[in-house]
C-alpha positions as CSV (number, residue, x, y, z in Angstrom):
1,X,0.0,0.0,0.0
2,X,2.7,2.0,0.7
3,X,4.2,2.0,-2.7
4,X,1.1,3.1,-4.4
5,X,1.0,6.1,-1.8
6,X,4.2,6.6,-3.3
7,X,3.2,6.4,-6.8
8,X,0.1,9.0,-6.1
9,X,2.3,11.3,-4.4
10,X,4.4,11.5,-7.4
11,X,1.9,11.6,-9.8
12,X,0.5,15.1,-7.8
13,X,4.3,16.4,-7.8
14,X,4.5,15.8,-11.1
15,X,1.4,17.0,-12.3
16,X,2.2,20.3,-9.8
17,X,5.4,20.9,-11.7
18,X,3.3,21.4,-14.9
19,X,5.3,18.2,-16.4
20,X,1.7,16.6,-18.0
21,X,3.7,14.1,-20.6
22,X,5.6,12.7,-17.6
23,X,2.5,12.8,-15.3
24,X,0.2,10.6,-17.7
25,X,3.4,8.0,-17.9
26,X,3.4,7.9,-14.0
27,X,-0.7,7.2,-14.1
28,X,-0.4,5.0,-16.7
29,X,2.4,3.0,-14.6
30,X,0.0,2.8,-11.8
31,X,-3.3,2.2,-13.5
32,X,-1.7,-0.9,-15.1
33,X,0.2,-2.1,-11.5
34,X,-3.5,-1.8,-10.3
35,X,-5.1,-3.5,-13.4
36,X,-2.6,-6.6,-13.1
37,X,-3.0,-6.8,-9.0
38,X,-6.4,-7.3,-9.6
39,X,-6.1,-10.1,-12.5
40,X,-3.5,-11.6,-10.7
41,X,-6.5,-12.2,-7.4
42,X,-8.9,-12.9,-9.7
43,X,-6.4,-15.8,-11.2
44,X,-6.0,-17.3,-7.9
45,X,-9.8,-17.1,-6.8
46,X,-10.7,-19.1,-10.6
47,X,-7.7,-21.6,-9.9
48,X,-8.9,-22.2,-6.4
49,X,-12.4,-23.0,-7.7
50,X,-11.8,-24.4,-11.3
51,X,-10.9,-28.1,-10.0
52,X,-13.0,-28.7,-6.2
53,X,-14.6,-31.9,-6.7
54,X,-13.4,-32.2,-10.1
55,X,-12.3,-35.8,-10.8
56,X,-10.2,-37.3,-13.1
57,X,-11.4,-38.3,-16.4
58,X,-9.9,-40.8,-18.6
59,X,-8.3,-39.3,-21.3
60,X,-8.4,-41.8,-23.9
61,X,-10.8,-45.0,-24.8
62,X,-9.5,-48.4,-24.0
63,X,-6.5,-49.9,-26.2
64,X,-7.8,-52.1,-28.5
65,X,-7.3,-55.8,-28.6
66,X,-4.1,-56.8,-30.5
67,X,-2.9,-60.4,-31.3
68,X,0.2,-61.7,-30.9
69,X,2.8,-61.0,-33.4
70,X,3.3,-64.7,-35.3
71,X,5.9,-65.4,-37.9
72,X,4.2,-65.3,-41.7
73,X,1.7,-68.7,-41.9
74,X,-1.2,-69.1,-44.5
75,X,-3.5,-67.7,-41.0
76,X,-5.6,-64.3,-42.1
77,X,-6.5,-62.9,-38.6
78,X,-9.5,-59.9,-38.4
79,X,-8.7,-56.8,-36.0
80,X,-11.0,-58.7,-33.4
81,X,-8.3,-61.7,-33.4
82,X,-11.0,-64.3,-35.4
83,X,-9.3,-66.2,-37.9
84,X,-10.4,-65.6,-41.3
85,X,-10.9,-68.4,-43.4
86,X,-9.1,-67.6,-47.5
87,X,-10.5,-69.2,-50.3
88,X,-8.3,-68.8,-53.5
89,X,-10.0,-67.5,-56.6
90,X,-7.3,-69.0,-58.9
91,X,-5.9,-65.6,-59.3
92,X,-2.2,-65.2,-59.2
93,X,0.0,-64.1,-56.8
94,X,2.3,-61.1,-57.0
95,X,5.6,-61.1,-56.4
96,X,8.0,-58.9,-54.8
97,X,10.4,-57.4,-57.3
98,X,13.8,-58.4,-56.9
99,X,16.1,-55.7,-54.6
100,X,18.7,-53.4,-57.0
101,X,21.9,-52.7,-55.4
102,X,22.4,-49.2,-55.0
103,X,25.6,-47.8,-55.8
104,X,28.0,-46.8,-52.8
105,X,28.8,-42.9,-52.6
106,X,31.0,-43.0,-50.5
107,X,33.6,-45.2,-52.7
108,X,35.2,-42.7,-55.7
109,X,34.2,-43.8,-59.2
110,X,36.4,-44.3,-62.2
């Protein structure tokens, strides 16, 4: 309190000198010391309140079901873990395309 006593007292001397410019800096000064005091309680009264008898909600839905990881058999498994039973339709396979060496940069060329 006794700071903005201060801060009144030199607005007045200031304003008595006839110094306006400087005068309306000083008011400014303590207007927005005031303005932010007053946020600042109003911060701590909202964070006091925001979370009484709040509980925690989850924050995300259960994980889903996942199967094991198995090496590659002729077993199609759906995303619920039910085995899927494949019928071929004659159709042919693809294949994967045979890997092309790719030329090392760091060796000089000739």
């Amino acid at each position: 309190m006794a700071e903005e006593e201060n801060k009144i007292a030199n607005f007045i001397d200031t304003l008595d000198k006839g110094d306006n410019a400087n005068a309306g800096d000083i008011f400014k000064d303590a207007l927005r010391d005031k303005v932010a005091s007053a946020l600042d309680a109003q911060r701590i009264e909202v964070a006091k309140s925001i979370f009484n008898g709040a509980e925690a909600q989850p924050h995300s839905d259960a994980k889903p079901h996942v199967t094991d990881p198995n090496p590659e058999t002729g077993v199609v498994v759906d995303t619920a873990g039910h085995e899927v039973q494949f019928t071929d339709n004659g159709n042919e396979q693809p294949q994967p395309e045979a890997e092309v060496p790719v030329a090392d940069e760091s060796q000089p060329t000739t």
